[in-house]
C-alpha positions as CSV (number, residue, x, y, z in Angstrom):
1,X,-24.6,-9.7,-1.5
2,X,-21.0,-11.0,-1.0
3,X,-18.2,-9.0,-0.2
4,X,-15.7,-10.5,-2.6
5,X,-14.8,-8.8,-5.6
6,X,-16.5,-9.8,-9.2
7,X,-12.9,-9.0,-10.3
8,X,-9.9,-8.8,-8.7
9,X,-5.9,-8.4,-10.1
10,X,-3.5,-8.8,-7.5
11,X,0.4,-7.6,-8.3
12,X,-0.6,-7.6,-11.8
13,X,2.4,-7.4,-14.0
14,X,2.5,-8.2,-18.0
15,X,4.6,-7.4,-21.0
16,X,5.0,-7.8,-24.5
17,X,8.3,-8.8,-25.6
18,X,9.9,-7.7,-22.5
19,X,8.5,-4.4,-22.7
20,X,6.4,-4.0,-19.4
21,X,2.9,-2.6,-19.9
22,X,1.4,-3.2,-16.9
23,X,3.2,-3.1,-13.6
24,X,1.9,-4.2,-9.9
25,X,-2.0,-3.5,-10.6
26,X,-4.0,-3.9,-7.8
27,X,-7.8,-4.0,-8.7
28,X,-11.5,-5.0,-6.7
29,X,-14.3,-4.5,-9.1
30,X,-17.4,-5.4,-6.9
31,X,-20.8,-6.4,-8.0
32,X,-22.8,-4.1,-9.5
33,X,-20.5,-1.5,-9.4
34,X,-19.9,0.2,-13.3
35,X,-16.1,0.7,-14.0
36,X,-14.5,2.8,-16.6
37,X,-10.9,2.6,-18.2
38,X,-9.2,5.5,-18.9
39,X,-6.1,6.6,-19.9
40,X,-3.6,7.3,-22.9
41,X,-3.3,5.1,-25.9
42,X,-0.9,2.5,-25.0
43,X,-1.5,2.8,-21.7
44,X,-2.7,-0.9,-21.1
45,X,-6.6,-0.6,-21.0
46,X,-7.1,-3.1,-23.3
47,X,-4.5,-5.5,-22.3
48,X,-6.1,-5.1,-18.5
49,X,-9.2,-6.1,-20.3
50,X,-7.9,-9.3,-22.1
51,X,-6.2,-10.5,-18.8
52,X,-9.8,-10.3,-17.3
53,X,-11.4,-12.2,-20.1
54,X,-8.5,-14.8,-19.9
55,X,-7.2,-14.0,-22.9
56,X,-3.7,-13.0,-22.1
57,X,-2.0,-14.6,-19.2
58,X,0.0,-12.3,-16.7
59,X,3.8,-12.3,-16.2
60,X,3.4,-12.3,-12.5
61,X,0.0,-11.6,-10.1
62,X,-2.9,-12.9,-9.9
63,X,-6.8,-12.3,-11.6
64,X,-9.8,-13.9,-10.5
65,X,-13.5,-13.1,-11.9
66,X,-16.2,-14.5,-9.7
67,X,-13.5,-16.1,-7.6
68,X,-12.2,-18.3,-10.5
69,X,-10.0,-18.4,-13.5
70,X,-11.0,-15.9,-16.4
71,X,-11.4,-18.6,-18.4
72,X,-14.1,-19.9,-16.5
73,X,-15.2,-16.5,-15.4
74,X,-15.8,-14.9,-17.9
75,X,-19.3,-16.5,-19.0
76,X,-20.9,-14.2,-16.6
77,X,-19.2,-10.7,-18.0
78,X,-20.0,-8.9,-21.1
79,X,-17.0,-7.1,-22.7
80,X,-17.9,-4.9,-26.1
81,X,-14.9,-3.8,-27.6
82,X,-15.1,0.1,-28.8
83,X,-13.6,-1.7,-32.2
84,X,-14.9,-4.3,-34.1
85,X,-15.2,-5.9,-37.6
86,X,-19.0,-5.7,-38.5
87,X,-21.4,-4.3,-41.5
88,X,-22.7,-1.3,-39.8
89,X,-26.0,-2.0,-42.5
90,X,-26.7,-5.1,-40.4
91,X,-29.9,-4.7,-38.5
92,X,-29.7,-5.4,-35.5
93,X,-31.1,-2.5,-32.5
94,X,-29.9,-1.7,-29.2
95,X,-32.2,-4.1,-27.4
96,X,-30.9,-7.0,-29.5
97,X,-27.1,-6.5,-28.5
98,X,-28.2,-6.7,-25.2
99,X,-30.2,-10.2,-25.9
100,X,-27.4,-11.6,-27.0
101,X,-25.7,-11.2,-23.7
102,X,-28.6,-13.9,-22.9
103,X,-26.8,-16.2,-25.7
104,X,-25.2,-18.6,-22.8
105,X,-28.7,-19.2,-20.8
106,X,-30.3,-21.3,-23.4
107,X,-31.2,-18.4,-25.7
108,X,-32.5,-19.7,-29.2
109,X,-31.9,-18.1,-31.8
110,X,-35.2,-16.1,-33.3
111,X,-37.1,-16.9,-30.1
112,X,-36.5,-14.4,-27.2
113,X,-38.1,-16.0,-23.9
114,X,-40.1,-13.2,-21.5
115,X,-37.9,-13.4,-19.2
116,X,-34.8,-12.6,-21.8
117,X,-36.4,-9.4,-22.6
118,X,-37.4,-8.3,-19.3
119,X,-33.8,-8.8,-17.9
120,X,-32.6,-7.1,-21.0
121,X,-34.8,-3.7,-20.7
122,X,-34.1,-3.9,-16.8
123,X,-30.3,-3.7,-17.8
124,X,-30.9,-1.1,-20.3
125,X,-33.1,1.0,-17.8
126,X,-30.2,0.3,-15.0
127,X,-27.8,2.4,-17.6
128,X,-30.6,4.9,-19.0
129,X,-30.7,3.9,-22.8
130,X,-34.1,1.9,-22.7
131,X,-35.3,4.7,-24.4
132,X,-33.2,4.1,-27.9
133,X,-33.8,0.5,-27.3
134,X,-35.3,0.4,-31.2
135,X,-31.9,2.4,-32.4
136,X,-30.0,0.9,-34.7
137,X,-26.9,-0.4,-32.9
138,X,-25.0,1.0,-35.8
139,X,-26.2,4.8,-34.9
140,X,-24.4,4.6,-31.8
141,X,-21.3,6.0,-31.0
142,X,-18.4,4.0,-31.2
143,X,-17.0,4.9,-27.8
């Protein structure tokens, strides 16, 4: 396993409108490693988050994901945001969100290969949910 970081912000600063949000963030996410944000609303979680999926650009600093620009990054990162715009009465389970993390390794759609699902429920296991794996995604908690 390498000793670089998956994710790394060096003297990390951004604003909006001149208004700094984030100031001199130093960050080394390494592989495998599960991270959490917290902190108060409008305390720059999210915007941390977008400069890691390359989609805000920081004042000053540096970010690197697997070495490289987010942009071309962030392929191999998942990011669910706790709020999005869907039809909660879509069906779609637990075990199905996580396929479509498999969406960029030539995943078709209505055809799960073997090895899809297997790396799927290994994930799940990994995080102790592959027992809700048939749960509606919708039933979940939102956080």
């Amino acid at each position: 396993m390498s000793d670089k970081p998956v994710i790394s912000l060096e003297q990390v600063w951004f604003s909006y409108d001149k208004t700094p949000v984030l100031q001199d963030i130093n960050l080394s996410i390494m592989a495998n490693n599960f991270v959490w944000i917290v902190g108060p609303n409008g305390g720059g979680k999210t915007t941390m988050v977008k400069l890691i999926l390359g989609l805000l650009k920081p004042d000053r600093g540096k970010v690197l994901v697997f070495g490289d620009s987010p942009k071309t990054g962030r392929s191999r990162i998942g990011y669910m945001p706790q709020f999005t715009s869907f039809d909660p009465r879509f069906p779609v389970s637990v075990l199905d969100v996580v396929l479509m993390g498999r969406l960029g390794n030539g995943f078709k759609i209505g055809r799960y290969r073997r090895n899809d699902i297997e790396l799927a429920l290994k994930a799940l296991r990994k995080v102790s949910l592959v027992d809700i794996k048939d749960r509606s995604f919708s039933s979940l908690s939102g956080g």
